[in-house]
Structure formats: C-alpha cells, structure tokens
Backbone as numpy.savetxt, mean C-alpha at the origin, in Angstrom:
# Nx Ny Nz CAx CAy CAz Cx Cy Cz
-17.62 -21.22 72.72 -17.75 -19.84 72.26 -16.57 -19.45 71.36
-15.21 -19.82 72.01 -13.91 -19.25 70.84 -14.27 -20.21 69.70
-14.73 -21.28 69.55 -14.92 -21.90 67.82 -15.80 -21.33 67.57
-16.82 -21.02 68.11 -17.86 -19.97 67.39 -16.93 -18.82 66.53
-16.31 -18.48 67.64 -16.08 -17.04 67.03 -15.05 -17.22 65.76
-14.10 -17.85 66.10 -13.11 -18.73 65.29 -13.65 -18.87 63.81
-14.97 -20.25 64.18 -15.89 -20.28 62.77 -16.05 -19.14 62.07
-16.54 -18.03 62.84 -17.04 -16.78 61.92 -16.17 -15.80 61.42
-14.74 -15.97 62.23 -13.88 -15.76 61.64 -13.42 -15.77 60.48
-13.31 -17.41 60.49 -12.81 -18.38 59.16 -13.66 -17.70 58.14
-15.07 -18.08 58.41 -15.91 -17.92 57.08 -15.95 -16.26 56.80
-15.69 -15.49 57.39 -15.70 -14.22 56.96 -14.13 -13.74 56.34
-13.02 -14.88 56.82 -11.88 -14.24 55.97 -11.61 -15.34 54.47
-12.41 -16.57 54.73 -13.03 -17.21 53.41 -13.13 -16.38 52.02
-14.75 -15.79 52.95 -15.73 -14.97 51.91 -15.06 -13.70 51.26
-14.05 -13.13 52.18 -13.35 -12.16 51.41 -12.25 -12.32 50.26
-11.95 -13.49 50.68 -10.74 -14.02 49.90 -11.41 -14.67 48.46
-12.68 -15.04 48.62 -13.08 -15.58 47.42 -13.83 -14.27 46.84
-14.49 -12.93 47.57 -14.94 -12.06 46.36 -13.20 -10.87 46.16
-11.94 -11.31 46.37 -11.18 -10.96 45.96 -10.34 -11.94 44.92
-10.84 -13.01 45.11 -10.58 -13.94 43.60 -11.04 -13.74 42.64
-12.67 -13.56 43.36 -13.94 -13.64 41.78 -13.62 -11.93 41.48
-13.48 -10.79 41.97 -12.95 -9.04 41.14 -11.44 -9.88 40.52
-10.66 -10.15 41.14 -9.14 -10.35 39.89 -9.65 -11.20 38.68
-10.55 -12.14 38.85 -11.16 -12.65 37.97 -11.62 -11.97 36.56
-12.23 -11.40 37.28 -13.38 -10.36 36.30 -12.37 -9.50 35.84
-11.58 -8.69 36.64 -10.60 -7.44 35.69 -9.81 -8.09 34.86
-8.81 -9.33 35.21 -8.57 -10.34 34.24 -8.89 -10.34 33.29
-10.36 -10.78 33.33 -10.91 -11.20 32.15 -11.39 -9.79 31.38
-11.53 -8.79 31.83 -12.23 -7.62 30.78 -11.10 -7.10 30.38
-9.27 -6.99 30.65 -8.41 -6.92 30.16 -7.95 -7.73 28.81
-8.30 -9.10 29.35 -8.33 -10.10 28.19 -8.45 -9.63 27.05
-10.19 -9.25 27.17 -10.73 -9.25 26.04 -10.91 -7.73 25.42
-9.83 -6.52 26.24 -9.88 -5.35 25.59 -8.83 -5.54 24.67
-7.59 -6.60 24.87 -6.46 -6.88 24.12 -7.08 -7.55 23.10
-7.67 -8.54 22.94 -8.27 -9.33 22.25 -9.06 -8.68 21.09
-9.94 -7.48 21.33 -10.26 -6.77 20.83 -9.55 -6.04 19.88
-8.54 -5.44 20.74 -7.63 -4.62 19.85 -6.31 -5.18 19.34
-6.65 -6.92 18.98 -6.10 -7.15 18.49 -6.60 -7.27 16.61
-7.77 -7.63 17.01 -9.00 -8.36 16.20 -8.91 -7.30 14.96
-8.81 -6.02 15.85 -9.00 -4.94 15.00 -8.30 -4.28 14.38
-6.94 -5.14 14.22 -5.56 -4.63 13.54 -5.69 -5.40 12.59
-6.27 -4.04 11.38 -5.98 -4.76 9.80 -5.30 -6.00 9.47
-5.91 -6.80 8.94 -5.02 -8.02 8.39 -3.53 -7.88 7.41
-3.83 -6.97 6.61 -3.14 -6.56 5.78 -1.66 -5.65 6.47
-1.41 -5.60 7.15 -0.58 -5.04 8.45 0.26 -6.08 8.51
-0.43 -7.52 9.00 0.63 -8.51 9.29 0.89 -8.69 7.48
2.65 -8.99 7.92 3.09 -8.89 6.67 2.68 -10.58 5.76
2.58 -10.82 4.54 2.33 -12.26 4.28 3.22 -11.97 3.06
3.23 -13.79 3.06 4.32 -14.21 2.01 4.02 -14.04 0.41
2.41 -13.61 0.30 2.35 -13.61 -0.84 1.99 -12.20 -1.32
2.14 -11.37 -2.45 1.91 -10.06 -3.12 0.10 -9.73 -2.70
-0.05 -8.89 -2.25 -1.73 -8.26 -2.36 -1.89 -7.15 -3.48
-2.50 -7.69 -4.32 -2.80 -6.62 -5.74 -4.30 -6.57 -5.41
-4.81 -6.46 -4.74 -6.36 -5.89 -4.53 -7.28 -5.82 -3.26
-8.06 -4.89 -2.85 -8.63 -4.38 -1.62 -9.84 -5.28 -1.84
-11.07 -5.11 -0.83 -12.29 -5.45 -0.75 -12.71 -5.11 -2.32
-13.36 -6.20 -2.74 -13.96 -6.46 -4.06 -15.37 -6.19 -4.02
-15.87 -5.85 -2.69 -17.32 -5.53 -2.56 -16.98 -3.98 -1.87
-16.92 -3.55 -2.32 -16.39 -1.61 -1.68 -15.98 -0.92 -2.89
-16.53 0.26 -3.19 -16.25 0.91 -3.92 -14.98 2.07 -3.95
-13.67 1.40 -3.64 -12.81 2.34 -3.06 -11.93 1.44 -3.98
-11.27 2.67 -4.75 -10.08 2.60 -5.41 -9.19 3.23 -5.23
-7.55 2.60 -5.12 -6.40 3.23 -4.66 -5.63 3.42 -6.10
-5.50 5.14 -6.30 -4.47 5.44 -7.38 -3.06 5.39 -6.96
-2.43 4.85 -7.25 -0.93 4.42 -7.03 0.03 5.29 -8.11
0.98 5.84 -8.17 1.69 6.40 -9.03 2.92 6.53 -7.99
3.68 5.29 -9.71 5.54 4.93 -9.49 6.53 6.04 -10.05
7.74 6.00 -9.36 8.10 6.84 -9.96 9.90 6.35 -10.14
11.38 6.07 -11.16 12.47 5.95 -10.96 13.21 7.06 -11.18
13.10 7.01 -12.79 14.68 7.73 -13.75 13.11 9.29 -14.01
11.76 9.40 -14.11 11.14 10.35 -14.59 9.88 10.49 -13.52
10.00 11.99 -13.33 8.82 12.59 -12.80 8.17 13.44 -12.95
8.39 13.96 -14.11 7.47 15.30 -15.36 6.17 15.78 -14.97
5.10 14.28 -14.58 3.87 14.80 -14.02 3.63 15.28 -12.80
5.04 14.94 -11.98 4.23 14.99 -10.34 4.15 16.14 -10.02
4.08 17.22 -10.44 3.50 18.36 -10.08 1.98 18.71 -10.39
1.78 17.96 -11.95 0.25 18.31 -12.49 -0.09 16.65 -11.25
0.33 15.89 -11.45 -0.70 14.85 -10.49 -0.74 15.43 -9.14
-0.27 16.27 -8.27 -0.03 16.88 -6.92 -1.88 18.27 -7.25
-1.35 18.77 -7.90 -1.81 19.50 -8.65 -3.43 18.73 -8.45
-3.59 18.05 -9.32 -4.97 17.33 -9.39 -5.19 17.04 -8.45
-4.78 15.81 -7.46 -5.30 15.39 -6.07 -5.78 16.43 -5.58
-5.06 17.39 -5.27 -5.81 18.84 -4.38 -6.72 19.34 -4.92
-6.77 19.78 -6.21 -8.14 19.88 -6.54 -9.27 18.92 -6.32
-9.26 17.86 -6.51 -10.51 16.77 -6.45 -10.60 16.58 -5.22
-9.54 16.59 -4.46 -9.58 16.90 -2.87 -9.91 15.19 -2.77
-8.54 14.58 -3.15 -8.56 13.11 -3.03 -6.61 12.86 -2.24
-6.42 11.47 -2.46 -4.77 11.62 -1.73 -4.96 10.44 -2.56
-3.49 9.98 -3.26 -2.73 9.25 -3.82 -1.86 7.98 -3.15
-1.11 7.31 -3.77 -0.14 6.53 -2.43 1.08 6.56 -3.71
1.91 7.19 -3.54 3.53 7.32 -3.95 4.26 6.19 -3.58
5.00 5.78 -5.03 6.18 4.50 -4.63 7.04 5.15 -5.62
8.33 5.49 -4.75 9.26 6.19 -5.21 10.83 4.97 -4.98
12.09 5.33 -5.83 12.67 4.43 -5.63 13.53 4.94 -4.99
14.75 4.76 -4.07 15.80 5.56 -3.61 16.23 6.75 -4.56
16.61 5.94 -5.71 17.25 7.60 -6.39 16.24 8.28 -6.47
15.23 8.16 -6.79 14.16 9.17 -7.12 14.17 10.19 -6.15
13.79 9.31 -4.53 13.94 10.14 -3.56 15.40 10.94 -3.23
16.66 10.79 -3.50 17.85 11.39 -3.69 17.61 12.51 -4.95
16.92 12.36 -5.61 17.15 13.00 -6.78 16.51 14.51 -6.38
17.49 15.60 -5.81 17.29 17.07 -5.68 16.23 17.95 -6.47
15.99 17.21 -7.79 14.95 18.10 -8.63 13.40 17.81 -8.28
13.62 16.94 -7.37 12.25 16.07 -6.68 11.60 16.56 -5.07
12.83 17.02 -4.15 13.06 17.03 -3.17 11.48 17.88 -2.66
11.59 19.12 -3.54 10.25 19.67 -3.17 8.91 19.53 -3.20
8.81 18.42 -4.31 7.49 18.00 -4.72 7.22 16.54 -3.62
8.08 15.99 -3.43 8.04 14.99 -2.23 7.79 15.53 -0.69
8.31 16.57 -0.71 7.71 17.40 0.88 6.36 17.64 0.59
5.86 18.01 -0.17 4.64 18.68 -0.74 3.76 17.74 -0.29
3.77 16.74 -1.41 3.15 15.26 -1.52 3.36 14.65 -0.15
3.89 14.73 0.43 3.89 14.46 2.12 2.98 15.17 2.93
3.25 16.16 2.94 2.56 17.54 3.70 1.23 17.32 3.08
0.53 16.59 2.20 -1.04 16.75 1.76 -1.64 15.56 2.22
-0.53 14.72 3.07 -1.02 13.70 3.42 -1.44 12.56 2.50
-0.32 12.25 1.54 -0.52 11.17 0.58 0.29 10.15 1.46
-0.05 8.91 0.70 0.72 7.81 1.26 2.30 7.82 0.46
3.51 7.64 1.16 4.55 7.84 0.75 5.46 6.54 0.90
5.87 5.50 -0.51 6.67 3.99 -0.36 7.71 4.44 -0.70
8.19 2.78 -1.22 9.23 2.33 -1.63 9.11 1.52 -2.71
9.69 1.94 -3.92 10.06 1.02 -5.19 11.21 0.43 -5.15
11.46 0.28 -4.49 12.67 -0.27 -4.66 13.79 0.68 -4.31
15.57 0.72 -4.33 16.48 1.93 -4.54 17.10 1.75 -5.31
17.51 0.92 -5.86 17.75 0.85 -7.26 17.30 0.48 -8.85
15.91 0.17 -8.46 14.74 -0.28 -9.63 15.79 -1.63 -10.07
16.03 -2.78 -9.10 16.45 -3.55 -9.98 15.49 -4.93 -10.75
15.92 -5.37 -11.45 15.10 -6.37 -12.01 15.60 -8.02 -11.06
14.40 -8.46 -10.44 14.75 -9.35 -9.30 14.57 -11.06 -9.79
13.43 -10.81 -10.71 13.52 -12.21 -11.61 13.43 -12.17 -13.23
13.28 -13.45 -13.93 13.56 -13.36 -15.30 12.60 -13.06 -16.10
11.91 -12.05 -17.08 11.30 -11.77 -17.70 10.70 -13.11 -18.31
10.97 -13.83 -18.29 10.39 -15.29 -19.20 10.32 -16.14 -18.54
11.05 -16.59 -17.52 11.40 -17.65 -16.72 11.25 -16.97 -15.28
10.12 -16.79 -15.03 10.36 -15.86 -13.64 10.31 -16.46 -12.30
10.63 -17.74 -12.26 11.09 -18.64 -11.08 12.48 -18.29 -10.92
13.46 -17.81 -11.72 14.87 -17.91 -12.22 15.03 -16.45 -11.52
15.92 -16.30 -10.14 15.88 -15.34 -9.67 17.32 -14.71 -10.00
17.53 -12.93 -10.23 18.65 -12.52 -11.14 19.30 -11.52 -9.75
18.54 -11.79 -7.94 19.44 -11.54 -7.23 19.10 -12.28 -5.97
20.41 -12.34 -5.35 20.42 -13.06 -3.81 19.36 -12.17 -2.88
19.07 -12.73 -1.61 18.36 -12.54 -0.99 19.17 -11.35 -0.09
20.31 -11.21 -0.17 21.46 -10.15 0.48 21.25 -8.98 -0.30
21.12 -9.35 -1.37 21.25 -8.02 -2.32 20.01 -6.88 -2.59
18.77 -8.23 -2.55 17.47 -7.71 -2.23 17.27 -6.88 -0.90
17.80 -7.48 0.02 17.41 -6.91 1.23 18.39 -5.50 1.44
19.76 -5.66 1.01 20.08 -4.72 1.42 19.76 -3.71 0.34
19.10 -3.57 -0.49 19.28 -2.96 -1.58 17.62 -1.86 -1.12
16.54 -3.05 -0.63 15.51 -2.45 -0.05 15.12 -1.92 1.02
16.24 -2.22 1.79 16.81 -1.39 3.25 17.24 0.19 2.86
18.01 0.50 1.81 18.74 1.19 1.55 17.57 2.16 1.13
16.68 1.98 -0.05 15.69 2.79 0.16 14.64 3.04 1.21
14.72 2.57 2.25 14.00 3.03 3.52 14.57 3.93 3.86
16.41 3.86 4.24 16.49 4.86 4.74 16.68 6.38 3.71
16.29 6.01 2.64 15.80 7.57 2.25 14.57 8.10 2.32
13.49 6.83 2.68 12.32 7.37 3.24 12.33 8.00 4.51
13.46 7.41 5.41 13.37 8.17 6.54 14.43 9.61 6.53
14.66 9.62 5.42 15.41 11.06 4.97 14.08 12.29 5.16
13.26 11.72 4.46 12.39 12.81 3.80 11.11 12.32 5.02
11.69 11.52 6.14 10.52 12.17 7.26 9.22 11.15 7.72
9.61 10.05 6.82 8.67 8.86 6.61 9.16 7.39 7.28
8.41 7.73 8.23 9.20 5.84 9.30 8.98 4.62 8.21
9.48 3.69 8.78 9.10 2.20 8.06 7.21 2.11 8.79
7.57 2.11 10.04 6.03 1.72 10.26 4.83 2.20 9.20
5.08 3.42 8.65 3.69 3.96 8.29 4.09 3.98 6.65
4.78 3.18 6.33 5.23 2.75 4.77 5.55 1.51 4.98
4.98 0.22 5.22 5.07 -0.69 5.20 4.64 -1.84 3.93
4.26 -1.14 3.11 3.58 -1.62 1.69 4.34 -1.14 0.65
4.90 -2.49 0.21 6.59 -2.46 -0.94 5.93 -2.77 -2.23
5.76 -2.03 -3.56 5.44 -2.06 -4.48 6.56 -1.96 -5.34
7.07 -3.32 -5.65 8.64 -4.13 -6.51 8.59 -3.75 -7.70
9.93 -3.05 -8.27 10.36 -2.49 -9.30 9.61 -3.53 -10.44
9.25 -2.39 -11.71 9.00 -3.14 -13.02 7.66 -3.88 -12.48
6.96 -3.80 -11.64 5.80 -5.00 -10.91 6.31 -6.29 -11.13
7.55 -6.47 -10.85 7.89 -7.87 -11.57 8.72 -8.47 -10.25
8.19 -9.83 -9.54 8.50 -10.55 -8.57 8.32 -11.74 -8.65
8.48 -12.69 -8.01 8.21 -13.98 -7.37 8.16 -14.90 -6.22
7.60 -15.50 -5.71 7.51 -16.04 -4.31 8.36 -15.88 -3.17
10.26 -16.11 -3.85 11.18 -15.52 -3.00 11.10 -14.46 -2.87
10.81 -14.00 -3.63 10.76 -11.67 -3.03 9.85 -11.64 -2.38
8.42 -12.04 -2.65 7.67 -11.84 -1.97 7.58 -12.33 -0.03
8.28 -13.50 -0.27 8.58 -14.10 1.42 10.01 -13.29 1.45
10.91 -13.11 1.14 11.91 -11.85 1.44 11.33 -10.70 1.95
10.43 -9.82 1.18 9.40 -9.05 2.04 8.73 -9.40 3.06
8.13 -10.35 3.36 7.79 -10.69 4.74 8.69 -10.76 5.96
9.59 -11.24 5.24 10.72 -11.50 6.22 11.32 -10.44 6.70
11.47 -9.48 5.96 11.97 -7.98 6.64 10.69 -7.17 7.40
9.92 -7.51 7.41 8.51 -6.82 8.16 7.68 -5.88 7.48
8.38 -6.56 5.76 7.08 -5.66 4.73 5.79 -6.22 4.16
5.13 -5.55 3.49 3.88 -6.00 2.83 4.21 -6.01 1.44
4.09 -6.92 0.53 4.38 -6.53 -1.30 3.13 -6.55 -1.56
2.72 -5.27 -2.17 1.68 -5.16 -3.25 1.72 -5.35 -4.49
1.15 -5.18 -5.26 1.36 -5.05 -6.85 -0.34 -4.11 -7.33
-0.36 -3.91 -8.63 -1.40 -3.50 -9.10 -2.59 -4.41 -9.36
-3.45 -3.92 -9.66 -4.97 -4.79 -10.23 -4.64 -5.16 -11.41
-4.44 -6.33 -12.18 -4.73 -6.52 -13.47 -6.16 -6.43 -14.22
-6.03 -6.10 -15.45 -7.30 -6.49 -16.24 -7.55 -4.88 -16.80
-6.74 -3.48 -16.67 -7.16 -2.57 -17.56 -5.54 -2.25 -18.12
-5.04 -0.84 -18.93 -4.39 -0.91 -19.48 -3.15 0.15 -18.86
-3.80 0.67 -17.98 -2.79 1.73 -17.44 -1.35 1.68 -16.89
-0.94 0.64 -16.92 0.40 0.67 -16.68 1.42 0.57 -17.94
1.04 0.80 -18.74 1.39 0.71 -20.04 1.27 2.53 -20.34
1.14 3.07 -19.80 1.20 4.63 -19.96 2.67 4.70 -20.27
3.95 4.04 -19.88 5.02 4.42 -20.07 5.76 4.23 -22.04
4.41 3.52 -22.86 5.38 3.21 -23.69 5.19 4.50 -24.65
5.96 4.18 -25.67 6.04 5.31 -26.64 6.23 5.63 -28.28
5.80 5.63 -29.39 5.26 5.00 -30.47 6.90 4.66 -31.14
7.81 4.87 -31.01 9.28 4.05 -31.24 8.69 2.49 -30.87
8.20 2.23 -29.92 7.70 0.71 -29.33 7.37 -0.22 -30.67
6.52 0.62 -31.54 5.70 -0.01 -32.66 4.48 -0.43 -31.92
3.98 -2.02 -32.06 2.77 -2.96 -31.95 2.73 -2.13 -30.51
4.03 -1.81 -29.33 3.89 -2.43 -28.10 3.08 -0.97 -27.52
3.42 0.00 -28.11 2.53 1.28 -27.56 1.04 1.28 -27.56
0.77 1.75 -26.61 -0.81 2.12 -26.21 -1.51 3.53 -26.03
-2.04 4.05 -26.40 -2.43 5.47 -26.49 -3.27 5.37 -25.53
-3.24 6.97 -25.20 -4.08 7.14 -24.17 -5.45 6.81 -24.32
-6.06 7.22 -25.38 -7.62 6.84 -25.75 -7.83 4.82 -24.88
-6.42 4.24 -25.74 -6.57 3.24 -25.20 -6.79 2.52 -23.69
-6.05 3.40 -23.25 -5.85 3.24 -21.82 -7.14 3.36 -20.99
-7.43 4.51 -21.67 -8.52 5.28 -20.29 -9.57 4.03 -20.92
-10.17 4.26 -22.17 -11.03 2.96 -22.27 -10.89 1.75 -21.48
-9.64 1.16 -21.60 -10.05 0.05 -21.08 -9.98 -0.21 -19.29
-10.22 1.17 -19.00 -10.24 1.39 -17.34 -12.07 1.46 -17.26
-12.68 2.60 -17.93 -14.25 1.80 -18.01 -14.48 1.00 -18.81
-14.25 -0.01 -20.06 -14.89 -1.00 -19.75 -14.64 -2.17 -19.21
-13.54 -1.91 -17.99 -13.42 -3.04 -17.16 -14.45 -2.75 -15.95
-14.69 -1.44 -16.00 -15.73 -1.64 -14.83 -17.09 -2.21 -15.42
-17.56 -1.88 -16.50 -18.39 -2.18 -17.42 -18.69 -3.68 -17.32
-17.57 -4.34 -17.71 -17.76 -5.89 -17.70 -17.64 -6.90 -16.57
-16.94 -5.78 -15.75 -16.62 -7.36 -14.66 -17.73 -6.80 -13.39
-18.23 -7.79 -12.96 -19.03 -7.91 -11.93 -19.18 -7.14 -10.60
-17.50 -7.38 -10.48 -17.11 -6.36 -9.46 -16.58 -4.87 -9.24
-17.05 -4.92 -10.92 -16.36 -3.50 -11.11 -14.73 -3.11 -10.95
-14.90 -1.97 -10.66 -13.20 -1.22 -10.46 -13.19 -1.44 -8.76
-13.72 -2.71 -7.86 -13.78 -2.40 -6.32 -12.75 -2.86 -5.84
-11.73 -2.03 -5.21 -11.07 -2.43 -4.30 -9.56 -2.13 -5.12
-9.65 -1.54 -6.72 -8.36 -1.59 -7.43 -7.51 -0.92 -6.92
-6.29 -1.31 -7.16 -5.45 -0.34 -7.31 -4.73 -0.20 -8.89
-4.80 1.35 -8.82 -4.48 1.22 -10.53 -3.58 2.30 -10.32
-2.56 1.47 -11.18 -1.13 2.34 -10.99 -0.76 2.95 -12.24
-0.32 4.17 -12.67 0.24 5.47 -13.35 1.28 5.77 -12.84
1.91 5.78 -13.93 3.61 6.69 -13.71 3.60 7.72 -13.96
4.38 8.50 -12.49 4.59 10.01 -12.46 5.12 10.30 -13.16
5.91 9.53 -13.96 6.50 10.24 -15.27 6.57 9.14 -16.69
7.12 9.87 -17.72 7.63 8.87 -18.67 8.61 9.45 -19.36
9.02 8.31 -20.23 9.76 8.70 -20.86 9.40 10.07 -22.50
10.25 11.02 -22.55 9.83 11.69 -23.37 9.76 11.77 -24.66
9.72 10.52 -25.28 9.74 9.73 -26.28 8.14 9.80 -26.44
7.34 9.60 -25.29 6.15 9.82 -25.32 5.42 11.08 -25.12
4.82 11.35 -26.41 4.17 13.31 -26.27 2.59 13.12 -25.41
1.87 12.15 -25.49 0.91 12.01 -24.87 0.56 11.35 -23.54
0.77 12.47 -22.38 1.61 11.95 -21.32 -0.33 11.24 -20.42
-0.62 10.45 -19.99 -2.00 9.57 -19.41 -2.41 10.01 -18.26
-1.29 10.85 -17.53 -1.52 11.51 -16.23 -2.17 12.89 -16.64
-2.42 13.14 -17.92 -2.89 14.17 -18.40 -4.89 14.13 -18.01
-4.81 13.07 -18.40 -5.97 12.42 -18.29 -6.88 12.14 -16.54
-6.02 12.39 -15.64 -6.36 12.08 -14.21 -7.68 13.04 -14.19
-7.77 14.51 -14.45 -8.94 15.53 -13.99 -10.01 14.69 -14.45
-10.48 14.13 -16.20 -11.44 13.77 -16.59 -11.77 12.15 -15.90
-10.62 11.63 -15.72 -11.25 10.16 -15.20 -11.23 9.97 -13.83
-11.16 10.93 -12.89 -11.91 11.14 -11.45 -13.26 11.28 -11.34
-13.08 12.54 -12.40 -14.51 12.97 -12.50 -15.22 11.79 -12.72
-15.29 10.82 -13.98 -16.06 9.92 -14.08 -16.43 9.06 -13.67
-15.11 8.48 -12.69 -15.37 7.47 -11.69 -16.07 7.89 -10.13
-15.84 8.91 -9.96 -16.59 9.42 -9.03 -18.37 9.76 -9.17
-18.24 9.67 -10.76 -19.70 9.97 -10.69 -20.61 8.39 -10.85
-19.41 7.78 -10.96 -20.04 6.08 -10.94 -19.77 5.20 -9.28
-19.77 6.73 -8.39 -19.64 6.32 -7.14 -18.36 5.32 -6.73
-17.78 5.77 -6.97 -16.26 5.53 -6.69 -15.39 6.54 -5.47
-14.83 6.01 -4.79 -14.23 7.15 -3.72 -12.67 6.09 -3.60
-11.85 7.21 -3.89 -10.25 7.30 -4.14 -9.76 7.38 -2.23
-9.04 6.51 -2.15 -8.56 6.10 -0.84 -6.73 5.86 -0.92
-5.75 6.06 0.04 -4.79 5.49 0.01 -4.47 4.00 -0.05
-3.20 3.31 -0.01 -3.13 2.51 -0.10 -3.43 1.41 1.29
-3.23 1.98 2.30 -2.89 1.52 3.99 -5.01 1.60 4.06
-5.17 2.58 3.67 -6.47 2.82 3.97 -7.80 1.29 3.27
-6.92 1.22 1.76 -7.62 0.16 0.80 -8.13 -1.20 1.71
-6.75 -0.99 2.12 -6.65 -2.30 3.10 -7.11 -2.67 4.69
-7.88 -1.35 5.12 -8.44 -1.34 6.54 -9.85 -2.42 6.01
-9.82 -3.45 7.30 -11.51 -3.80 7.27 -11.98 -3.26 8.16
C-alpha cells in the first residue's frame, strides 16, 4: 500500500514538474519571439553602416527635401514659411557655426518646434578628402571625430539628442570610405543626396561663368528626371541650400511653393529623413 501511495505520489509530483517545465517553456519562448520581433522591426537604416545611404525605397513615392546650411541662411525663413503652408516637414543639416550663429537661433527653435528633422553638417564645414583624388584624405580620423562630436554638442544646445539625429550629411557632400566607416564607428549614419537632377548646384552664381545653373535649369532637370528614369523621383532625397551666396539674385528656394505643388500632384508625398528610411 505505502508504494502505492509513494507511486502516486511520484507520478503526481512528476506531472507537475513537467507542466511547470512545458509553461516556462512556452513564456520563454513567446518572450523570445516578442524580442525577436521588435527587433526585426528596427529600421535597418538605424544600424549605422560603413557605407553613405543617398536613397530611400525606390518603389515608394516619398521624397525627402533636405536643406544644408554653413556661412548663409537668407531662405530659412521663406523655406520654414513654405513647409507650413504645404503642411509638409523638411530634414535640416546645419553645421556647428551655423547652429552658434545668434542670427539663426530663432529660426532653428522654430524649425524644431514644427517638427522637422534637425542634423549635423559637420562644425566646421571642413573639406575631408581631395577634390580630384578623393582616396587622398586632407584629415585624421581625430580631427574628424572630434570636429563631428563638437557639432553634436550644439545640437544638444538647441535641444536635439544624438539618438534622434543620427543621420550625418558631410560637408560639401564630399567623402570617402574612411569617413564613411569613421561615421559608423561613432554610432552615425552618413547620408548624402540622390544624384541625377541639378539642385545642388543652386549655390552657384553667374561670376562662376560655364559653372552656374539657373533656376529654370534646375527645377527642369528635377522633372525630367522623374520623366525619364523608371523609378522616378522614389525614395530621393534632394537637397537645397538654405542659403546662398549673394552673388546669386535668383535664389531656387524661391521656387519650393511651385515645385511641391507639382510633385505632389504627380503623387509624391514629402517625408523626413529618419522617416525615408522606415520599412
């Protein structure tokens, strides 16, 4: 009779012990896979990579307006100005001085407060490789870093963490593989612009000669790049300077009201930069 009871003992403190294996099991495993999940679902573009991203989903009709800004910022009141009207948001890459620069101070709270995306150009707009030879790097990896540290913390002057500005758009758009893994290495993202229309060339000014581009020019060759290429304007980012130099009377940011309008009516929808990059 006591092994009887014994037996039923056993097998009843067995059976409990194994449906308290098989529940840790199971919560285990549905923990697993809520992490797993929410890992899955952290933008790619987040983890930082060694190489520059100049373009979003090529099948999405979402374009990111980007506007740089160093030594001039003349428009950013009419471009502040416009976004709110069209009731769109921008992504700002400003350089340290810019952001130091007091005549700015208010239009950068502004442009914050509307919920634009707010970077880093750099803090001293320096030139990092050789205009011709651009393997041929013209600073150390010390100088880079501390130089792009230095404008963070004037982003975090004006209220803006590193986390939620993590996308470094390099002075002059001009880099190379070491900057670009230098950015990784500090826990940034390097972007650059879309090639193939004319808008970054808004800065020159007819002193240039051959090298100036008029606005007529510009905006043209922003539709007929959508015109010709397959994929259209999807996923661009097309970058405009908040300012120029005043050498130039025909300023391209003039031009933002009419070429929203048009791209919007070719079903286009204007997104930030962090946003370009959500899948």
């Amino acid at each position: 009779m006591r092994v009887l009871i014994l037996s039923v003992t056993v097998q009843k403190f067995l059976r409990d012990y194994l449906v308290r294996i098989i529940l840790w099991l199971l919560v285990t495993y549905i923990i697993y896979q809520y992490f797993i999940h929410k890992v899955d679902t952290v933008p790619q573009a987040m983890i930082p990579s060694s190489i520059a991203i100049n373009r979003g989903d090529s099948t999405k009709k979402n374009i990111a307006l980007v506007f740089t800004a160093h030594e001039f910022g003349d428009g950013l009141a009419f471009i502040r100005e416009t976004l709110r009207d069209k009731k769109i948001k921008g992504s700002f890459f400003f350089t340290g001085d810019f952001y130091r620069n007091k005549n700015f101070s208010g239009l950068i709270s502004q442009l914050s407060r509307d919920n634009n995306y707010l970077g880093s150009h750099s803090d001293k707009h320096l030139l990092y490789c050789d205009w011709t030879k651009r393997d041929s790097l013209l600073v150390t990896e010390k100088e880079f870093a501390d130089d792009l540290l230095n404008s963070y913390r004037e982003l975090d002057n004006v209220g803006i963490d590193k986390k939620s500005a993590r996308y470094f758009l390099p002075p002059y758009e001009w880099y190379n593989d070491s900057i670009a893994k230098w950015t990784a290495k500090l826990g940034f993202q390097l972007i650059n612009f879309t090639a193939g229309t004319r808008s970054t060339a808004d800065y020159t000014y007819p002193e240039m000669g051959s090298r100036y581009v008029s606005n007529d020019t510009i905006y043209q060759s922003i539709i007929n790049f959508d015109k010709k290429s397959s994929s259209g304007l999807n996923g661009f980012i097309l970058l405009v300077h908040a300012g120029t130099d005043p050498r130039r009377k025909e300023k391209f940011y003039h031009q933002l009201p009419q070429l929203i309008d048009e791209l919007k009516n070719l079903n286009y929808s204007f997104v930030t930069i962090d946003q370009l990059f959500v899948k």
